[in-house]
N, C-alpha and C positions, 0 to 999 in steps of 0.2 A: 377435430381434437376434443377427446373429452378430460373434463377436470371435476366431477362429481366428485370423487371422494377425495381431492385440494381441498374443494368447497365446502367440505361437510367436516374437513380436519379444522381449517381456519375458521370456522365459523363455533367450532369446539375449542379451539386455542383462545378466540377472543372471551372469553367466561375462565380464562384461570392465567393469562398473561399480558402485560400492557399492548393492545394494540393487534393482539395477537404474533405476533415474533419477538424473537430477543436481541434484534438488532434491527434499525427502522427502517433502512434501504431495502429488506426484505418484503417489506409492507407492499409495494407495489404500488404506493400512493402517485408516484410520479408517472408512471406511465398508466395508469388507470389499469381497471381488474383488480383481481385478489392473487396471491403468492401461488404458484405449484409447489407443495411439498415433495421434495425428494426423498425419494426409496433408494438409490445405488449411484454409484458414476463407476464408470471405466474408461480408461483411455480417452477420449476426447468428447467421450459422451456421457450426458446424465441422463436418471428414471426417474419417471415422478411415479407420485402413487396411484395414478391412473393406467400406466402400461405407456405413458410417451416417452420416445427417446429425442434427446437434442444434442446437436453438435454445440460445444459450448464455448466463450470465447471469457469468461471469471477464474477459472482455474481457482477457487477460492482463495480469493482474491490475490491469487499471484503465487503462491508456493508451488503449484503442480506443478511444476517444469516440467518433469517428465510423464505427465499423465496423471490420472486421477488408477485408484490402487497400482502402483508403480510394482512390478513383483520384489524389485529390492528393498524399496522401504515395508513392504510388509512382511517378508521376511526378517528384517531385522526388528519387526515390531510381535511378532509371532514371538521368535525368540525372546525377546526379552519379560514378555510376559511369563515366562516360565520359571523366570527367578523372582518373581514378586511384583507390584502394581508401582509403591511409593514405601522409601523407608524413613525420608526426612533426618538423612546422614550422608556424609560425603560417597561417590562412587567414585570409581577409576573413571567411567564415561563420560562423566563431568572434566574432569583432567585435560581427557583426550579430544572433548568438541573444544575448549579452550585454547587448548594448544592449537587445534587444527584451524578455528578461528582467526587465530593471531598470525598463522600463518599465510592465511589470504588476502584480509584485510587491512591496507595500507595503515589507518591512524592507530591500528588495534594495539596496544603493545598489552595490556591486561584487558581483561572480561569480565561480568557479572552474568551470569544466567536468570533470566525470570520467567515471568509466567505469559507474557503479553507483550505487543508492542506498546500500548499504554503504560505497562510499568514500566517498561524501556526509557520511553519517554519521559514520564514523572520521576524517576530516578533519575536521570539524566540532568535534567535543569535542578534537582534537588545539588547533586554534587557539584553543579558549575556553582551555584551559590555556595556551596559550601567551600567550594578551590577560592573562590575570589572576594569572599566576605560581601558579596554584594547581592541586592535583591529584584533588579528588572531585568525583564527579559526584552528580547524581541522576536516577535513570530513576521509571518507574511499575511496578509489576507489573502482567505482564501485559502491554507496549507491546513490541513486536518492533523493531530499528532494522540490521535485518542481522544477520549471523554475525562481528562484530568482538567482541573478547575482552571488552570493557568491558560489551556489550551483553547479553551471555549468561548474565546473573541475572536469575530469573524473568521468561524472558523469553515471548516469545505465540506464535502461529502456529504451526507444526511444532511447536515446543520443548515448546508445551502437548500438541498428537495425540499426541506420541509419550511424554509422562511425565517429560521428561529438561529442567525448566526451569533447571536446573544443569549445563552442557554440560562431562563432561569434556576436557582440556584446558585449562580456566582458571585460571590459577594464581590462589593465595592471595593473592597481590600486588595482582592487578586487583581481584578481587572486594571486598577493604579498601578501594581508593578508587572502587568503586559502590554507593552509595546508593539503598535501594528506598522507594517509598514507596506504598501505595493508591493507585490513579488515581481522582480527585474528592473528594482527602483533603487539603484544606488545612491543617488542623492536625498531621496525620502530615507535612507539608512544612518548617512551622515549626521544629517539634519539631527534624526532623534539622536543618536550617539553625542551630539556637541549639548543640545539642550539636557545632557542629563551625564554628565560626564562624570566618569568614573562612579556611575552608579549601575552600570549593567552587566550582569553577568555574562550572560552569552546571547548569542544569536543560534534560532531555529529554524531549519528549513530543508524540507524536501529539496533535495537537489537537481529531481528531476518530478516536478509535482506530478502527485497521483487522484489526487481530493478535491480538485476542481475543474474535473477531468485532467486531461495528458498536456501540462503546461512545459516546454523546456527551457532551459537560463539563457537568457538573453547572452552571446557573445561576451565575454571579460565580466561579468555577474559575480560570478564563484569567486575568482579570482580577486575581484574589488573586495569582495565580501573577508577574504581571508587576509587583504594588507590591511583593512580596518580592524579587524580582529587582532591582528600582530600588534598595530600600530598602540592598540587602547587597553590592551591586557582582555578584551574581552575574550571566551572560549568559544568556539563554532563547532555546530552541533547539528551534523546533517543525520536527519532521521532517513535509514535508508531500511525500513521494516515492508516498502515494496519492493526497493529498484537492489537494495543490496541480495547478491549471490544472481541476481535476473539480468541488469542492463551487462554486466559482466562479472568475471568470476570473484572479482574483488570489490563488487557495487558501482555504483556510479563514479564514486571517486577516483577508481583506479581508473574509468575511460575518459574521464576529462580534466584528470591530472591536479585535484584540488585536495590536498590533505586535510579534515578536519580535522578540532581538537578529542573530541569523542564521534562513536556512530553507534544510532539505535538502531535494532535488528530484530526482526521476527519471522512468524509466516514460513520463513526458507527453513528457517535453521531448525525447524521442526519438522521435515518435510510432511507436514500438514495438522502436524500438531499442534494444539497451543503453549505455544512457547516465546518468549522471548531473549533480549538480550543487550546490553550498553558497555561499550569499551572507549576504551581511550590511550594517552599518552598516559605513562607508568604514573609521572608523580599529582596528577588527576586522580586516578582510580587508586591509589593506596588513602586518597582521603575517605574511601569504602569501610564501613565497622567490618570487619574490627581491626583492621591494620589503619583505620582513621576514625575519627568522630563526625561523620555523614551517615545516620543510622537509616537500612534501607535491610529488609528482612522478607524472608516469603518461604511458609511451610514446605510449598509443592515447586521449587525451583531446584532446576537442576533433575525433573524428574528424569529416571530413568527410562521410561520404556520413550518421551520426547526426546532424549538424549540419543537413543538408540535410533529412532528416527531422523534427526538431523543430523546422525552422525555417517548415514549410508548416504542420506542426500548429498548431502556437502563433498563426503571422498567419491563419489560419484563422477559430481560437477569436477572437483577437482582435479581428475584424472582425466576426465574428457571436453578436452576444448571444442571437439564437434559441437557438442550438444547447442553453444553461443550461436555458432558456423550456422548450425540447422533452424533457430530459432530466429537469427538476425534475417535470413532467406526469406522464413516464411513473413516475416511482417513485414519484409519489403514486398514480397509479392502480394501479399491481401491487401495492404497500402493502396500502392498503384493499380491493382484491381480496380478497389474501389471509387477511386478518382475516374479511375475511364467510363467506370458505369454511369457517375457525374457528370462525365464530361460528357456522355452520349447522349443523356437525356438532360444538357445543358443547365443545370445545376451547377453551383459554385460553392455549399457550405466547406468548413475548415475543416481540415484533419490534419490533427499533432500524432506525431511517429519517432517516437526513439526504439529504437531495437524491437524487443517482444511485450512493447506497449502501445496505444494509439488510443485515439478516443476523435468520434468523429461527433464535431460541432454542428449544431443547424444554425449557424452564423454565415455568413458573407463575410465577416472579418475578420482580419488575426486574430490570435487568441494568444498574447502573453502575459495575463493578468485575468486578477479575479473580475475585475469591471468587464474587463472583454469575453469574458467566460459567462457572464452575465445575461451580454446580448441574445444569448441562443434561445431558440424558441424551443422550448419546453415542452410543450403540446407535439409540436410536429416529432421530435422527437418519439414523444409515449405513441405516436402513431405508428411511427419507423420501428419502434422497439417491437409494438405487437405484430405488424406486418412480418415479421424475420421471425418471432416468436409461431405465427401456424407456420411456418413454413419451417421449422426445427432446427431455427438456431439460435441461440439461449445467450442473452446479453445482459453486463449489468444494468439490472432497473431503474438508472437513473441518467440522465443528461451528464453529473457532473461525477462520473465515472472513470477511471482506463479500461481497457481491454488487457487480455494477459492471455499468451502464445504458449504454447506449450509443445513435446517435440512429439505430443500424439497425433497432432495434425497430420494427414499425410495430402499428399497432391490432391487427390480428390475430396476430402473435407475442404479443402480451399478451393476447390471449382465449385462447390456446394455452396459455398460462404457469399462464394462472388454471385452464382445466378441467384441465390436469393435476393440479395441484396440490391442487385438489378429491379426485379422483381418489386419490391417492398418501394424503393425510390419510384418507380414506375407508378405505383398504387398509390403512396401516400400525395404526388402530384397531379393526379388525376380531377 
């Protein structure tokens, strides 16, 4: 495999960008080497700029559902270029992804459109503070929610590859009103909730982590989480900007029966766009300007031609319950693939699998926290990652990653997934 003109782009990207990428897990620092720049993707495959194709298992980072250039979202994104780029005025498309939102997602009853799931997020705990006059939060260790100042105590994803779960930059101010606590730590929940009572706004958390690799809630989690919530006036606040529109057609919440008080959303609702989005129960989100005083604004929200794009995704998924059917399949079958590949060549690391997510651990032990997410060996890992990487199939580059399904998978992309990965285990044990 050659990657001469990756190496000759990255090596030109580091002289005009930090680090050369614009986002760090890109960097390729965790699994050793330099980045492949991509030229194209189709259907379950990317091109870099060398001529290699990879069967790939990021779907950036989770919106492809249906493939990478899907012919319906680009058709609805054709078109809507033809009536203009951005007007930064209200549209009817705006209207109609709102409605259609509200219509799927269990806590939704109003929406705000943004640009990001970051703004999602920072808008999000801006208005729980603004609903309940109070100023702490609580996150998990370990649960990533963007690069917003609140979020950037031990936080997952990049923040863990690169050591720095403490991002300088955050002043001592924020970090006082963030709250950490163990993810699948009820009593660590309580605990802080009693030492600081009626001083927290809400609680945040992936519902089915994605940021420190593929973590799921412990049995009765959710559910503890939401009678503390009830019990203390605090707002609960599942950021579902991976699993929402993926784990099912209504996010996480609607498959494991947990109503929150808001839900941040991206990624999907753009089918690949950048876009985001934070809704909630009605009289939460009218504390939104201008029908409240929680001022939260953005030129480019609501764009249209992302509008148009998550508006084909979504009536899509909408109308086709297969697509869940087709996707729960294959991660159950690449799953248990790969455990038997494990199992043959007596291996025992972990693999977490909710639907068309997973993320395989180089741990021998469970993995239901960021401590236990911790254990995995890192190196064996960047060896696994590159092992599967010659052999063309293209994973995220980091340990503390998901994986994301998509329904361009067909049977034989996933006999491919599986001998590789035979393969790679074979190699990197040798």
């Amino acid at each position: 495999m050659t990657t001469k003109n990756s190496q000759e782009l990255f090596d030109k990207a580091k002289n005009y960008i930090p680090g050369g990428v614009n986002s760090p897990v890109r960097a390729f620092r965790a699994v050793g080497g330099n980045p492949l720049f991509i030229k194209s993707a189709k259907g379950a495959y990317l091109y870099d700029e060398d001529g290699n194709a990879f069967i790939e298992l990021i779907n950036s980072w989770g919106p492809m559902i249906l493939g990478h250039a899907n012919e319906l979202v680009e058709k609805a994104v054709a078109d809507a270029i033809q009536l203009g780029f951005s007007y930064g005025a209200p549209t009817r498309r705006e209207v109609e992804m709102a409605e259609l939102i509200t219509s799927i997602v269990p806590s939704v009853e109003k929406v705000r459109m943004v640009n990001s799931g970051t703004e999602a997020t920072m808008s999000a705990i801006r208005v729980a503070r603004g609903y309940t006059g109070r100023d702490k939060i609580i996150k998990f260790e370990g649960c990533y929610h963007g690069h917003g100042d609140s979020f950037l105590i031990a936080a997952g994803s990049g923040a863990i590859t690169f050591g720095h779960p403490d991002s300088p930059g955050v002043t001592k101010g924020v970090a006082k009103d963030t709250l950490t606590a163990p993810y699948n730590d009820l009593t660590a929940v309580q605990t802080l909730v009693d030492a600081n009572k009626d001083q927290i706004a809400c609680i945040i958390l992936e519902p089915v982590v994605g940021n420190m690799g593929l973590v799921k809630p412990a049995e009765g989690f959710l559910e503890g989480l939401r009678q503390i919530c009830d019990k203390e006036g605090i707002v609960l606040i599942f950021d579902e900007v991976m699993t929402g529109f993926r784990l099912a057609k209504g996010g996480f919440q609607e498959r494991c029966g947990v109503t929150p008080d808001m839900t941040t959303m991206g990624k999907i609702i753009g089918g690949g766009m950048p876009v985001g989005a934070y809704g909630g129960k009605k009289e939460i989100m009218d504390c939104v300007s201008p029908a409240g005083p929680v001022y939260q604004a953005g030129t480019l929200s609501g764009n249209p031609i992302a509008m148009a794009a998550g508006q084909a995704m979504l009536t899509y998924l909408n109308e086709h319950p297969e697509v869940y059917e087709r996707i729960e399949t294959v991660g159950n079958t690449l799953t248990s693939g790969i455990r038997a590949n494990m199992q043959k060549l007596g291996l025992n690391y972990t693999l977490n699998h909710v639907g068309s997510m997973f993320t395989l651990f180089f741990t021998e032990k469970p993995v239901n926290n960021f401590e236990d997410a911790k254990s995995s060996d890192t190196a064996l890992f960047g060896k696994f990652f590159n092992a599967m990487l010659k052999r063309g199939i293209y994973m995220a580059p980091s340990q503390y990653e998901a994986m994301f399904i998509s329904t361009a998978l067909t049977d034989e992309h996933v006999a491919q997934i599986l001998d590789a990965s035979y393969e790679s285990f074979k190699e990197i044990s040798a």
